[in-house]
N, C-alpha and C positions, 0 to 999 in steps of 0.2 A: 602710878603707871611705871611698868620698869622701862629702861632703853631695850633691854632685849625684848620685850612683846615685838612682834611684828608688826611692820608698818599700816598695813593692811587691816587692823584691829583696831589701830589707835584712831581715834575721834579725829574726826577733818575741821578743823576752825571754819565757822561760816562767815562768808562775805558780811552780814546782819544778824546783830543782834534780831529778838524778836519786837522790841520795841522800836529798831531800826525798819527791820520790816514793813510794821504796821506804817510808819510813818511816811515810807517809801509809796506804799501801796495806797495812802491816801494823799498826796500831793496830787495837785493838777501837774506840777513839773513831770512828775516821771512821762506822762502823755504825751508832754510838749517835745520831751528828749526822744523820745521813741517816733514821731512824726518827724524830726529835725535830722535825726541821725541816716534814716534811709535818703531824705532830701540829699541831705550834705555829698554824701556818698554818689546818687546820682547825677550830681552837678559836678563832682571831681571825676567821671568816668568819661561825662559827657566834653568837660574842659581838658584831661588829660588827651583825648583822642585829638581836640583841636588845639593843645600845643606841642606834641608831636608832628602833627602835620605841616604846622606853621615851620619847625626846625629839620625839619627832613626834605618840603617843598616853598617853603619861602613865600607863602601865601595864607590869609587868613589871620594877619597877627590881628585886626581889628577884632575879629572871631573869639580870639584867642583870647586877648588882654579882657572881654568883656566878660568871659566864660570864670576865667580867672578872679575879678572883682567878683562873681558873683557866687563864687566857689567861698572865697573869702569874707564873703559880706555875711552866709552862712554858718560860717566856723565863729565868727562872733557871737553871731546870735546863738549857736548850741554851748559856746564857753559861758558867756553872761547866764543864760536861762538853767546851767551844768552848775554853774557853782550857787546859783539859787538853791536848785534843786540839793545840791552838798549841805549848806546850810540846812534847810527842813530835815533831811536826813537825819546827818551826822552831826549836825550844831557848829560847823567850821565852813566860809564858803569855800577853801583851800586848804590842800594837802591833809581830808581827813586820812586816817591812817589804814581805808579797807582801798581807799585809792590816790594814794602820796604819788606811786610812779607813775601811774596813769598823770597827772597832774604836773609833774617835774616834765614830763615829755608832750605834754600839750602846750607848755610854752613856751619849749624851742619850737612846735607847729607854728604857733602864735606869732613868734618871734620873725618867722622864714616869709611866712605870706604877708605880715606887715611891712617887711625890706621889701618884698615884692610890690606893694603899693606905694610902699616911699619913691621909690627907682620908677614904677609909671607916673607918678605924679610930679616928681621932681624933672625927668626924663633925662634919669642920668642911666648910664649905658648904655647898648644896643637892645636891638629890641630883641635878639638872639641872647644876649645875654638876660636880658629882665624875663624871657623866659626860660633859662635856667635855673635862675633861682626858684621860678615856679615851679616847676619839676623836681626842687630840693624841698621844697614847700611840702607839694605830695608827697615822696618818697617819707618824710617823718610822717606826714599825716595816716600811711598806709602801718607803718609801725605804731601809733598810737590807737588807731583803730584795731587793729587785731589786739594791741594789749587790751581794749576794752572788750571786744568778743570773746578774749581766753577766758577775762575775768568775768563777766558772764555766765558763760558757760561755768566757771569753775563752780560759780553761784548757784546753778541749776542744779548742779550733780550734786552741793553740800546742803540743799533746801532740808528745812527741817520737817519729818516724814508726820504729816498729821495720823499720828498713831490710836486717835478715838476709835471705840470699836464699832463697828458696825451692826448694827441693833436688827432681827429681822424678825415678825412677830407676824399673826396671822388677821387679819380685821376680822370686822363682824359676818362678810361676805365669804369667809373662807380664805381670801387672796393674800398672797404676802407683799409684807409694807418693810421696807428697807429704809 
């Protein structure tokens, strides 16, 4: 392939191998991540709304700090059952290589909502400040999850095109069998 062909021409690398795929596609994990992942998301919209409110009206930190641990109690569960899920995949539970940045950026997530539970459990700082750090928490969490939807999506648009041809023949009845 030359450098000058056009970009447009040249082959897109897929997200999976075909024996990736396969393997993707028979895992109970991928199921678990797909049920986990809208969860996750719904409990950080529902906790973000109530630690805004807590730092804007000064009310609700109970709300808040609960929304939080359970925000976080979730992202564990979809790391732990995600790097399962890596392992059957890709044969790595970490940093395979179709998702290294994905991976490098889940565990400054990791890293932010655990300080966040250190500082409630410990109850060091204010409770404005323990929820700032959750709010730093989100904000990567909202950047790691779009890098997962890009790559996704990326995934979608490079699926490898089942090119079998389509067979159409007439039965005994006359009718056509496709």
């Amino acid at each position: 392939m030359s450098v000058s062909q056009p970009a447009s021409s040249r082959p897109q690398p897929t997200l999976y191998s075909p024996a990736e795929r396969a393997r993707r596609d028979a895992t109970v994990w991928t199921l678990v991540q797909g049920i986990l992942a809208p969860l996750q998301f719904l409990a950080f919209a529902v906790s973000l709304c109530l630690v805004i409110n807590f730092l804007l009206n000064g009310i609700g930190f109970e709300a808040a700090t609960f929304s939080v641990i359970v925000k976080t109690t979730l992202l564990y569960a979809i790391m732990v059952t995600g790097a399962i899920w890596e392992k059957e995949v890709f044969g790595r539970y970490f940093c395979a290589p179709a998702f290294c940045w994905e991976d490098v950026v889940s565990l400054l997530v990791m890293g932010l909502h655990t300080a966040y539970v250190v500082m409630w459990l410990m109850g060091w700082g204010t409770p404005a400040e323990q929820m700032w750090i959750a709010l730093a928490a989100y904000s990567t969490y909202v950047v790691n999850a779009l890098q997962f939807l890009l790559k996704f999506q990326a995934a979608r648009q490079t699926a490898p095109i089942d090119v079998a041809p389509s067979v159409t023949v007439l039965n005994a009845q006359g009718a056509l069998d496709s």
